[in-house]
Structure formats: structure tokens, C-alpha cells
PyMOL Python script that loads the backbone (N, CA, C, O; Angstrom):
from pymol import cmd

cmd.read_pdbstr("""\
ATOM      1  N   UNK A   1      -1.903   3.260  11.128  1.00  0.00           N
ATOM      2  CA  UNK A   1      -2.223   3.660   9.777  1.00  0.00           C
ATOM      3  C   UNK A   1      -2.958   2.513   9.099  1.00  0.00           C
ATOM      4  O   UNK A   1      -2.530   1.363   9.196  1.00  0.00           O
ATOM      5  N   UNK A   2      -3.864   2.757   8.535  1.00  0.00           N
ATOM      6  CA  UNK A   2      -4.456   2.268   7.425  1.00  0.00           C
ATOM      7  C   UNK A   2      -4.977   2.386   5.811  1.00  0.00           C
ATOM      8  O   UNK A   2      -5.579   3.350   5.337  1.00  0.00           O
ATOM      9  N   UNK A   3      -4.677   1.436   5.263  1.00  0.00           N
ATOM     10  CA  UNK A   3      -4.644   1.742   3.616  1.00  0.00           C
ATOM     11  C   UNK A   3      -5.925   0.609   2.973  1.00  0.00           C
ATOM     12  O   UNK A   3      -6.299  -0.513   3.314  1.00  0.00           O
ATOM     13  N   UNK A   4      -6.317   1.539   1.922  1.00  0.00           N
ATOM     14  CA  UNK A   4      -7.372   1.000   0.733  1.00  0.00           C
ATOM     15  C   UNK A   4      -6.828   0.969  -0.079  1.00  0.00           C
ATOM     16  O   UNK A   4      -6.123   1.871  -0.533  1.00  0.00           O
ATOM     17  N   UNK A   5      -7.064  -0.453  -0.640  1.00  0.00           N
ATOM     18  CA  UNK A   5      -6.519  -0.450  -2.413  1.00  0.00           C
ATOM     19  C   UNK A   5      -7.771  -0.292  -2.649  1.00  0.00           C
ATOM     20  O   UNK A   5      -8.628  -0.836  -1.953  1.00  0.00           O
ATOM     21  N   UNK A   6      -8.159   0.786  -4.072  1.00  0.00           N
ATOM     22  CA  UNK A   6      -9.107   1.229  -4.470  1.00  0.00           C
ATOM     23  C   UNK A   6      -8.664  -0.115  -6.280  1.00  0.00           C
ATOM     24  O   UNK A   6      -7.728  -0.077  -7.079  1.00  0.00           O
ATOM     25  N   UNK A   7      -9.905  -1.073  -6.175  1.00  0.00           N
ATOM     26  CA  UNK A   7      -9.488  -1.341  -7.838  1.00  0.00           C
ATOM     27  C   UNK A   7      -8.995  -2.161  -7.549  1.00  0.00           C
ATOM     28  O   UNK A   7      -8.245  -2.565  -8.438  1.00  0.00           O
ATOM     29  N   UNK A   8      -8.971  -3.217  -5.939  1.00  0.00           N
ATOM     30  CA  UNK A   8      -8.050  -4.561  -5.467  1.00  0.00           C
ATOM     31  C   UNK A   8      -8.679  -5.588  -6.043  1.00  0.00           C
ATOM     32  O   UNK A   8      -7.998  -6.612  -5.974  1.00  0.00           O
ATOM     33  N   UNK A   9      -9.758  -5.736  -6.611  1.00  0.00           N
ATOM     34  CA  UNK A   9     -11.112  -6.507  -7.118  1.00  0.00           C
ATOM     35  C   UNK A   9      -9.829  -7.223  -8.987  1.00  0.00           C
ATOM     36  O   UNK A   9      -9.608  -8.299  -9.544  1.00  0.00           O
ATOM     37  N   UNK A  10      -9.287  -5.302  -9.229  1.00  0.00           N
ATOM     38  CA  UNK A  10      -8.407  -6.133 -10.669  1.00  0.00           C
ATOM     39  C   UNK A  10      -7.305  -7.142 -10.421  1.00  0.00           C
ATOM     40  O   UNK A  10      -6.952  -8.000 -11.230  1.00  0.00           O
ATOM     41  N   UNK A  11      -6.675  -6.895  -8.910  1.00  0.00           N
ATOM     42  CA  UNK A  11      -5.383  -7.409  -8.813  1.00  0.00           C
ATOM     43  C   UNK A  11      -5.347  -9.148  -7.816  1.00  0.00           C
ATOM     44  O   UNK A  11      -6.138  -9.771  -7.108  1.00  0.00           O
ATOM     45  N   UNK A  12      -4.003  -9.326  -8.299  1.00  0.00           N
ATOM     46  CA  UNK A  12      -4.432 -11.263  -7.901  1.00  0.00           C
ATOM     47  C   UNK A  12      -3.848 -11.153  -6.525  1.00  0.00           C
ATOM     48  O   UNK A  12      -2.979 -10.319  -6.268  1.00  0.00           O
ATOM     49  N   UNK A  13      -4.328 -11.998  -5.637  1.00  0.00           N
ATOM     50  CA  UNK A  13      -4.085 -11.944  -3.873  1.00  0.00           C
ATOM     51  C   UNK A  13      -2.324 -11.575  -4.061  1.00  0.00           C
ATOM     52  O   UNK A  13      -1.631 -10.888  -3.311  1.00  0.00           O
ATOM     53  N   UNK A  14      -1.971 -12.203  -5.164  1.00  0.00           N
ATOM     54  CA  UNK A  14      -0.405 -12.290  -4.338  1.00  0.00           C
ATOM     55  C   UNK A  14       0.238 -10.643  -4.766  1.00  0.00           C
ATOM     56  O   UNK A  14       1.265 -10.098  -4.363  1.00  0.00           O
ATOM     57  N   UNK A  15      -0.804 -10.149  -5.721  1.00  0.00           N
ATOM     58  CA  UNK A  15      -0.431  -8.792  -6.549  1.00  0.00           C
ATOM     59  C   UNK A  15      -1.010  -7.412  -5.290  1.00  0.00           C
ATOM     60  O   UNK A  15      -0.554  -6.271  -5.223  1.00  0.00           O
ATOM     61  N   UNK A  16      -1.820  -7.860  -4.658  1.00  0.00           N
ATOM     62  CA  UNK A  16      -2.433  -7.383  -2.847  1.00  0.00           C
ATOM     63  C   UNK A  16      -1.501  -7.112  -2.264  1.00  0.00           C
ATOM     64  O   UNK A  16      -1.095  -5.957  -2.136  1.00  0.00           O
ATOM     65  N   UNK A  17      -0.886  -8.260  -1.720  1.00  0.00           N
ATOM     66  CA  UNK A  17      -0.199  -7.992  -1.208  1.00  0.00           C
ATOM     67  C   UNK A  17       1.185  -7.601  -1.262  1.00  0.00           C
ATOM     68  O   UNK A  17       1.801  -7.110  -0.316  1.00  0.00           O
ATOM     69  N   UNK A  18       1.819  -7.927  -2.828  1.00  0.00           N
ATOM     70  CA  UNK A  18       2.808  -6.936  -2.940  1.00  0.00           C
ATOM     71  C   UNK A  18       3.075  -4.980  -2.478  1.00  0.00           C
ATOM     72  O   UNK A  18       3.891  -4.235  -1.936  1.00  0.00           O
ATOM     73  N   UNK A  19       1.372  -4.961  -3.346  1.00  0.00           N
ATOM     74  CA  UNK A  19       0.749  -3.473  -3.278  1.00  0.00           C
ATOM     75  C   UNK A  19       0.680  -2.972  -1.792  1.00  0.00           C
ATOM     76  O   UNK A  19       1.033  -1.860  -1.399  1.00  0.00           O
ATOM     77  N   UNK A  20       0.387  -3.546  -1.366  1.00  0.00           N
ATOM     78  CA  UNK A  20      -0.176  -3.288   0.603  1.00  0.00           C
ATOM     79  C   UNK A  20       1.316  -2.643   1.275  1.00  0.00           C
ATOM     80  O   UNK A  20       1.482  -1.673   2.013  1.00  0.00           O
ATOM     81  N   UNK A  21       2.483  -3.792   0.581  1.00  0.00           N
ATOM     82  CA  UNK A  21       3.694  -4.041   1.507  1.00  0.00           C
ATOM     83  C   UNK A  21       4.371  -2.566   0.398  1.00  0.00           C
ATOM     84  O   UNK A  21       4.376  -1.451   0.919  1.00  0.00           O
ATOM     85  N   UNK A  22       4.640  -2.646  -0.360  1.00  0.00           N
ATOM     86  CA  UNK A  22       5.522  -1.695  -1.038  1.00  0.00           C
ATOM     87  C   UNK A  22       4.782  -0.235  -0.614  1.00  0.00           C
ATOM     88  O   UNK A  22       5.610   0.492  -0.064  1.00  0.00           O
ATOM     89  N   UNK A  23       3.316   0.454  -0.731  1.00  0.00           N
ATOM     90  CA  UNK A  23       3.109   1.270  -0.424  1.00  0.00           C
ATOM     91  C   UNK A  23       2.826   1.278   0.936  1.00  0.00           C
ATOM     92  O   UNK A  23       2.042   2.201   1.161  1.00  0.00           O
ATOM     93  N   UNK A  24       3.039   0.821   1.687  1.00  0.00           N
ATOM     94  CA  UNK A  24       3.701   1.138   3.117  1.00  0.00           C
ATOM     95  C   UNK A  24       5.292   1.467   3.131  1.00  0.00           C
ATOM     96  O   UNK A  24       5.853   1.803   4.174  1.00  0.00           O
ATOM     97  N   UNK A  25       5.774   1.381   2.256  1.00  0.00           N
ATOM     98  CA  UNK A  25       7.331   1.978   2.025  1.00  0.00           C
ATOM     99  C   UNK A  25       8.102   0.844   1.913  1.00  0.00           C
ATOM    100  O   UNK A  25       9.231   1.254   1.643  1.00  0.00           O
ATOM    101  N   UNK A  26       8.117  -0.764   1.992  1.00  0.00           N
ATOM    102  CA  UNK A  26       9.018  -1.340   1.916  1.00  0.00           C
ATOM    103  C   UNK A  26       9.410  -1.416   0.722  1.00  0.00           C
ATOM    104  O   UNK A  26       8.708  -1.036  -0.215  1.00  0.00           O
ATOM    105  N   UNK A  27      10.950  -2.073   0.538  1.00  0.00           N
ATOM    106  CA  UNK A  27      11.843  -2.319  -0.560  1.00  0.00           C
ATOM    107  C   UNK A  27      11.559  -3.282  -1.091  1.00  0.00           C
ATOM    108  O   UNK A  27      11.070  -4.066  -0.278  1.00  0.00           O
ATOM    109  N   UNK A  28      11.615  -3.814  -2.419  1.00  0.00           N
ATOM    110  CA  UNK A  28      11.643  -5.257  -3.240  1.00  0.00           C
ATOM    111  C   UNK A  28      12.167  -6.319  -2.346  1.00  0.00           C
ATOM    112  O   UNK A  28      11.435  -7.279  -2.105  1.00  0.00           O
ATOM    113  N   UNK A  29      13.553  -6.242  -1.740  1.00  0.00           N
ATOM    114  CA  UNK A  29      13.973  -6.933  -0.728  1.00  0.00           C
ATOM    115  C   UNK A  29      13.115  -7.448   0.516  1.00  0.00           C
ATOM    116  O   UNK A  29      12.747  -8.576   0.843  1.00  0.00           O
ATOM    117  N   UNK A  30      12.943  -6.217   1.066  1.00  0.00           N
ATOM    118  CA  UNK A  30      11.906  -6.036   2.687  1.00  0.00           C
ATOM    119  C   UNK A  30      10.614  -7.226   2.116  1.00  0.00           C
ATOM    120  O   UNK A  30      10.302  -8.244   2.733  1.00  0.00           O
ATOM    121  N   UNK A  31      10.174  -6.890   1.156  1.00  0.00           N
ATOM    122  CA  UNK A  31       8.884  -6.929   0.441  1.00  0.00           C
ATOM    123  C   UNK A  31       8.947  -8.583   0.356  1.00  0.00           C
ATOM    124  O   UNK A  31       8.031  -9.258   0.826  1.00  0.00           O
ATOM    125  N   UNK A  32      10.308  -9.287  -0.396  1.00  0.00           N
ATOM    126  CA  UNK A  32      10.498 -10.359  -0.985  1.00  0.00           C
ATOM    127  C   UNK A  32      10.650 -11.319   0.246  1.00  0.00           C
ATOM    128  O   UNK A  32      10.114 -12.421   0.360  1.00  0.00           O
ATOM    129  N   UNK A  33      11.455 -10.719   1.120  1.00  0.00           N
ATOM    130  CA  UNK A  33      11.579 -11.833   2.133  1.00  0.00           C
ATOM    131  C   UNK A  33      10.234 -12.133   3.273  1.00  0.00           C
ATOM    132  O   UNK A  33       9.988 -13.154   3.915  1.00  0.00           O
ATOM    133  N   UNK A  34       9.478 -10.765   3.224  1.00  0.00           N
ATOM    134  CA  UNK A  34       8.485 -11.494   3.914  1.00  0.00           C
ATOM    135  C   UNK A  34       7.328 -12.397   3.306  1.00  0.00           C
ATOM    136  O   UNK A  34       6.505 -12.930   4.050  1.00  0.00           O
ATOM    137  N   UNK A  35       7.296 -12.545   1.975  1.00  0.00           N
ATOM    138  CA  UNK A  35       6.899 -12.945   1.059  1.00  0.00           C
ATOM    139  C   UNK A  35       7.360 -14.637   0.618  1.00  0.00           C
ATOM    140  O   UNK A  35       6.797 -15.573   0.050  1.00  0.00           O
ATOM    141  N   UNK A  36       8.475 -14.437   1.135  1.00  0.00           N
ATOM    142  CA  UNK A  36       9.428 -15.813   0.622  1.00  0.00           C
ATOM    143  C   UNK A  36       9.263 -15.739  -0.820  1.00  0.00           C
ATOM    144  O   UNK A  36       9.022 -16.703  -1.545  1.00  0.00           O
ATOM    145  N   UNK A  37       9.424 -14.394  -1.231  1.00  0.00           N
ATOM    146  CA  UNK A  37       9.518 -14.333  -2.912  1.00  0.00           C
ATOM    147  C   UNK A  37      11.292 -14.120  -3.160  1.00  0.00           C
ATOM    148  O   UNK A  37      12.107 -13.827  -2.285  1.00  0.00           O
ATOM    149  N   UNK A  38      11.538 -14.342  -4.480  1.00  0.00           N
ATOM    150  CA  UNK A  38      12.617 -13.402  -4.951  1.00  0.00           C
ATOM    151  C   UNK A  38      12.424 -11.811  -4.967  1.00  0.00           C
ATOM    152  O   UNK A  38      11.236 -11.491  -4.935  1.00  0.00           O
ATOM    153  N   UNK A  39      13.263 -10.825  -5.007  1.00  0.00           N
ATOM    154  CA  UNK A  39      12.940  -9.589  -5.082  1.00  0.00           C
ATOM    155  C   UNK A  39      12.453  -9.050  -6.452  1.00  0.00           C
ATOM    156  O   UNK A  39      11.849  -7.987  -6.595  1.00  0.00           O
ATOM    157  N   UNK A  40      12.774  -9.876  -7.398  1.00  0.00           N
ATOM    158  CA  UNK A  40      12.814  -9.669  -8.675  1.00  0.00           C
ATOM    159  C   UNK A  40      11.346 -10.192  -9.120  1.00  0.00           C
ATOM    160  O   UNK A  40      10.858  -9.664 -10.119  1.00  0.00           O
ATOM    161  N   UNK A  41      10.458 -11.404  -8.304  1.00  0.00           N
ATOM    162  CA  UNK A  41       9.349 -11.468  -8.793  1.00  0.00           C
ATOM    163  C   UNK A  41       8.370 -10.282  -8.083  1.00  0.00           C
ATOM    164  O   UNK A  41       7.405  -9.873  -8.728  1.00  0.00           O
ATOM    165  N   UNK A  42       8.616  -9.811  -6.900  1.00  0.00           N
ATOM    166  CA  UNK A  42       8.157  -8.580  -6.018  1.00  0.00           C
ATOM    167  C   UNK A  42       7.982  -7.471  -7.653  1.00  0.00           C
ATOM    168  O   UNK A  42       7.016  -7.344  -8.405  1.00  0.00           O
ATOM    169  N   UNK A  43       9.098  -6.964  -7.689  1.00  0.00           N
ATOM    170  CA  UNK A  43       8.784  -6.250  -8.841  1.00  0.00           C
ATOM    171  C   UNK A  43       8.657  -5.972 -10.506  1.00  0.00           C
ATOM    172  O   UNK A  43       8.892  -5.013 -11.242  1.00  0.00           O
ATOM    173  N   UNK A  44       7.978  -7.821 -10.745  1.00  0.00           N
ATOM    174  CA  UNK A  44       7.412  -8.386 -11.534  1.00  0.00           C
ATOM    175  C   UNK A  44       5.531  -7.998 -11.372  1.00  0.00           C
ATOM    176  O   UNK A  44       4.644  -7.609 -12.132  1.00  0.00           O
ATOM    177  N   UNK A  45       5.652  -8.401  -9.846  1.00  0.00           N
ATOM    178  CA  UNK A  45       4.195  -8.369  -9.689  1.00  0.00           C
ATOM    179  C   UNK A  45       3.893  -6.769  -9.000  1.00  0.00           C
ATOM    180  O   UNK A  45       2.766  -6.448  -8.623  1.00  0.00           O
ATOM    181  N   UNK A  46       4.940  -5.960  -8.919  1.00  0.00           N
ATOM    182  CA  UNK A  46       4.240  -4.523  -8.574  1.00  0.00           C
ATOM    183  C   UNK A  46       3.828  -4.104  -9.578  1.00  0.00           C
ATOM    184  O   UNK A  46       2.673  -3.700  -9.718  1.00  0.00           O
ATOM    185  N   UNK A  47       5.076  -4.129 -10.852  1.00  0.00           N
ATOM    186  CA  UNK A  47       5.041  -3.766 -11.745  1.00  0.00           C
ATOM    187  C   UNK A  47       3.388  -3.914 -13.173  1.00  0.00           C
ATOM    188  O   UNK A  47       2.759  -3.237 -13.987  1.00  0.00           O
ATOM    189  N   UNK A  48       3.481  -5.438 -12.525  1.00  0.00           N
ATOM    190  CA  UNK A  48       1.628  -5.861 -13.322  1.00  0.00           C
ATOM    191  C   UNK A  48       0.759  -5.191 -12.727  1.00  0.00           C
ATOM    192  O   UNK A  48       0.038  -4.410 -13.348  1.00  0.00           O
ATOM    193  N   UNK A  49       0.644  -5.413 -11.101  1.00  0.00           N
ATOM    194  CA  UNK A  49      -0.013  -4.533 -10.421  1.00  0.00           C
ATOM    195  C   UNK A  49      -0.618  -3.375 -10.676  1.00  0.00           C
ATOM    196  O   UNK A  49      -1.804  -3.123 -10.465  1.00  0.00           O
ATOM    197  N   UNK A  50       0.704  -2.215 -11.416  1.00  0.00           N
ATOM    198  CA  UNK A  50       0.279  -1.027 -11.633  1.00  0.00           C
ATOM    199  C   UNK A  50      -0.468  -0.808 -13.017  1.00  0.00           C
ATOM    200  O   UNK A  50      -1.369   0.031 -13.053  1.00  0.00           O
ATOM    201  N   UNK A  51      -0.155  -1.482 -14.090  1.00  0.00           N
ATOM    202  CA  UNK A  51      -0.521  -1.677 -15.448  1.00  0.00           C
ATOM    203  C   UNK A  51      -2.013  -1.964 -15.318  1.00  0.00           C
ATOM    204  O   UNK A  51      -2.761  -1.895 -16.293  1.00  0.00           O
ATOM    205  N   UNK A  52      -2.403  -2.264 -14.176  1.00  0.00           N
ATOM    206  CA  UNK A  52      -3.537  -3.452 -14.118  1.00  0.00           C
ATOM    207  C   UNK A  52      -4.791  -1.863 -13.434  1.00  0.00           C
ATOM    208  O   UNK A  52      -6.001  -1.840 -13.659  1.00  0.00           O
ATOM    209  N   UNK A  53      -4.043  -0.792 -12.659  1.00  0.00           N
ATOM    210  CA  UNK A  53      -4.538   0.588 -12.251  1.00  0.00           C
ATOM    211  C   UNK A  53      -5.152   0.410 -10.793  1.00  0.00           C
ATOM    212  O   UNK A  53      -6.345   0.294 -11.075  1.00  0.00           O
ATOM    213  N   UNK A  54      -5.092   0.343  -9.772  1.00  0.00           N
ATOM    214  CA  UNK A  54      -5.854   0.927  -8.590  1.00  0.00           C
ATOM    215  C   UNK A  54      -4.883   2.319  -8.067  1.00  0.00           C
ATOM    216  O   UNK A  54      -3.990   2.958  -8.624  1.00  0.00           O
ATOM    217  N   UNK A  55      -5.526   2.416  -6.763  1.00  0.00           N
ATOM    218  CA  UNK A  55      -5.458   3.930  -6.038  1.00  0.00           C
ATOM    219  C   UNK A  55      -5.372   3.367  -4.377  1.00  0.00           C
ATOM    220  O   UNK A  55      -5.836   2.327  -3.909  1.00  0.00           O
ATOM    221  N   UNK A  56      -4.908   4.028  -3.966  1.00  0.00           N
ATOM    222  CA  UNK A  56      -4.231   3.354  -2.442  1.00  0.00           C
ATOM    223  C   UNK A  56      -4.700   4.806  -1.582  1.00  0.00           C
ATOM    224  O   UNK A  56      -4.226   5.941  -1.633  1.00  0.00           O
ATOM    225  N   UNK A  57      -5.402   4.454  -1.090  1.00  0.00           N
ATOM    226  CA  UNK A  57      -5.801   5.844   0.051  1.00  0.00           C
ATOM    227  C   UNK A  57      -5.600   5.039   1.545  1.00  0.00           C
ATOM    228  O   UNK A  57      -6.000   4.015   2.100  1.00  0.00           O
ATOM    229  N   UNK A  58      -4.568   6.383   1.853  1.00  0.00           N
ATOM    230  CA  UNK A  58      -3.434   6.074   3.755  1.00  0.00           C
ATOM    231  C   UNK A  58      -5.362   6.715   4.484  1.00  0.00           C
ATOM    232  O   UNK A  58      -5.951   7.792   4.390  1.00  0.00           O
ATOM    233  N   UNK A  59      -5.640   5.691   4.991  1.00  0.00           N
ATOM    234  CA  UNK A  59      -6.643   6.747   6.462  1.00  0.00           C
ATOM    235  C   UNK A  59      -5.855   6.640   7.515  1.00  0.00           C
ATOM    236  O   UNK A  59      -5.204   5.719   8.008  1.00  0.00           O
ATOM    237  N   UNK A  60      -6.090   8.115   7.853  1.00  0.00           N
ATOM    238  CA  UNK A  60      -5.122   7.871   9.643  1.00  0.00           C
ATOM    239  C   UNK A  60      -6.474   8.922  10.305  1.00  0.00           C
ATOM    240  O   UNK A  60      -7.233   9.832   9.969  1.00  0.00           O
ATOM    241  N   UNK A  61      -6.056   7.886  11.677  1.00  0.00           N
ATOM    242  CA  UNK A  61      -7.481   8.222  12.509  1.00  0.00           C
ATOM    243  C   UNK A  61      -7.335   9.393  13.303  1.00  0.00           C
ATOM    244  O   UNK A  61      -6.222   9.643  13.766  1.00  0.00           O
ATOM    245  N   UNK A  62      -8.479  10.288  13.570  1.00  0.00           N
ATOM    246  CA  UNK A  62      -8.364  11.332  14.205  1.00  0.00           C
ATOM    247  C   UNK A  62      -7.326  12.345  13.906  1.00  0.00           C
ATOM    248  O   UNK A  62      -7.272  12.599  12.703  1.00  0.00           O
ATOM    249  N   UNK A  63      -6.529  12.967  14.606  1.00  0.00           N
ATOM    250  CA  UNK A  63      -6.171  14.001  14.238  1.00  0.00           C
ATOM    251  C   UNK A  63      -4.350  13.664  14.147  1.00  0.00           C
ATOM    252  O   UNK A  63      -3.471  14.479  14.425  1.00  0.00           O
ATOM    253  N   UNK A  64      -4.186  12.494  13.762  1.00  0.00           N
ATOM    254  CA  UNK A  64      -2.500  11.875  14.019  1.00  0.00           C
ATOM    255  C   UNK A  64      -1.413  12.986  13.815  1.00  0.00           C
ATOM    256  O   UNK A  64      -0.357  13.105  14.437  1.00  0.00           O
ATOM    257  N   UNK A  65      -1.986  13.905  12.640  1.00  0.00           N
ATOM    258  CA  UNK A  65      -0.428  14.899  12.140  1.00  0.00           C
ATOM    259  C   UNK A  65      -0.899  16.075  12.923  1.00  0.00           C
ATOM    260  O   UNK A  65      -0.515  17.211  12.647  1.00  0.00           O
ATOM    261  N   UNK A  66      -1.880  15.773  14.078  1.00  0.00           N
ATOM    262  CA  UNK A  66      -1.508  17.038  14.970  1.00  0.00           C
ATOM    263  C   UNK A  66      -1.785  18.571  13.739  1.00  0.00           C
ATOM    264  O   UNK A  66      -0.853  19.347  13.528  1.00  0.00           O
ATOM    265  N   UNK A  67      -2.967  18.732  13.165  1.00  0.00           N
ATOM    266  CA  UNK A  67      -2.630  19.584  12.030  1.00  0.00           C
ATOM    267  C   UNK A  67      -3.954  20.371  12.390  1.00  0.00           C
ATOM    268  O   UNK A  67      -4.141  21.355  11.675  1.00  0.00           O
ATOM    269  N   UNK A  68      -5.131  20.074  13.586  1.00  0.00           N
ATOM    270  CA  UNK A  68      -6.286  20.496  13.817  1.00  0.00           C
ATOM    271  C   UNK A  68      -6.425  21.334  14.965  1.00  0.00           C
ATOM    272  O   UNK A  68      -7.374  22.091  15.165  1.00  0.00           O
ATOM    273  N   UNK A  69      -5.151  21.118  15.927  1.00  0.00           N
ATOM    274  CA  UNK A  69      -5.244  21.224  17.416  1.00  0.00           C
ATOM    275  C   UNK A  69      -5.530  22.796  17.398  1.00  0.00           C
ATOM    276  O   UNK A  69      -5.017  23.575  16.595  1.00  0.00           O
ATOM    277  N   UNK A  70      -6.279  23.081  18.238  1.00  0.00           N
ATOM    278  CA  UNK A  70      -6.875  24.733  18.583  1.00  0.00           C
ATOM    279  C   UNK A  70      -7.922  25.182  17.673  1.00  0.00           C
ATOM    280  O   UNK A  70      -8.283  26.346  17.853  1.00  0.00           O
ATOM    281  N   UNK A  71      -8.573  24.443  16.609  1.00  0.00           N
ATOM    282  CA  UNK A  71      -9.304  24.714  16.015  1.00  0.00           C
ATOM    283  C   UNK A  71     -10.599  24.643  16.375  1.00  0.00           C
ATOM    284  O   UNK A  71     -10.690  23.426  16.537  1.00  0.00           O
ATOM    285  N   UNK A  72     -11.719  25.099  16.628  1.00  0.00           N
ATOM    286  CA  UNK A  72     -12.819  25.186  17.159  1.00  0.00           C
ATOM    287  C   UNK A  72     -14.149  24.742  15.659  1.00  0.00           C
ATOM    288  O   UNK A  72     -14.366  25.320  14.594  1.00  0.00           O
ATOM    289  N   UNK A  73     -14.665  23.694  16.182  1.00  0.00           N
ATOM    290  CA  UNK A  73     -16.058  22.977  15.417  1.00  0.00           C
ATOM    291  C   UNK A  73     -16.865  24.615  15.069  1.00  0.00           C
ATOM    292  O   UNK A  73     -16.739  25.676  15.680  1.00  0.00           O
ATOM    293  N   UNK A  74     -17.519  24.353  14.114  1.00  0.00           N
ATOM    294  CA  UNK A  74     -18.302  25.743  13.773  1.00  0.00           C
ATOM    295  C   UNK A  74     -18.471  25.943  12.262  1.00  0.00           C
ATOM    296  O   UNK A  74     -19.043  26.946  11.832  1.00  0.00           O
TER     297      UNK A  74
END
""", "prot")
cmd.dss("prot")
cmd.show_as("cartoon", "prot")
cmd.util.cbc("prot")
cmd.orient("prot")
């Protein structure tokens, strides 16, 4: 899987990568320790993050959710 922060241009590297790690599903915790943050600045800086506005688009390649199979080009 791969993700775009749409609007990463507003947010500060360390506000990136909060964004990157949390919308991949991790927790403030998950988030903080790989971070060597507290959990509490994690969602200090999601929280600015969002105030601040981008858009996160998941690309997944080819046909991953299996949602095309038997369908014929045309």
C-alpha cells in the first residue's frame, strides 16, 4: 500500500510523519514510540496537522481487493 498526503507542502516534517503513521492505522502510542515521541505530543502534532488541512489518498496497485476479476476491457 501506498499513501499521498495531498497539502504535505502545509505540514512540518515531523507533522508528515505523524500523518503517514496514524493514517496507516497506528495508535498515539504505536505512533509515539516509533517516533521516540511522547504519545501526547503525537496527538499535539496530528491534531495541528489537521487544522493546518491536507487529504491522504491509499493507492493500491492493480487489482489488490480482487474487486475486477472476470471483468473483460471494452
Amino acid at each position: 500500500m501506498q499513501i499521498e498526503i495531498r497539502g504535505a507542502e502545509k505540514l512540518s516534517f515531523r507533522e508528515r510523519q505523524v500523518v503517514a503513521l496514524k493514517e496507516m492505522g497506528l495508535s498515539n502510542e504505536e505512533v509515539a514510540r516509533r517516533l521516540n515521541l511522547s504519545a501526547s505530543s503525537v496527538a499535539t502534532l496530528y491534531h495541528r496537522a489537521r487544522t493546518k488541512g491536507y487529504q491522504v489518498v491509499i493507492v493500491l496497485p492493480g487489482d489488490s481487493l480482487s474487486i475486477f476479476a472476470g471483468e473483460e476491457d471494452g
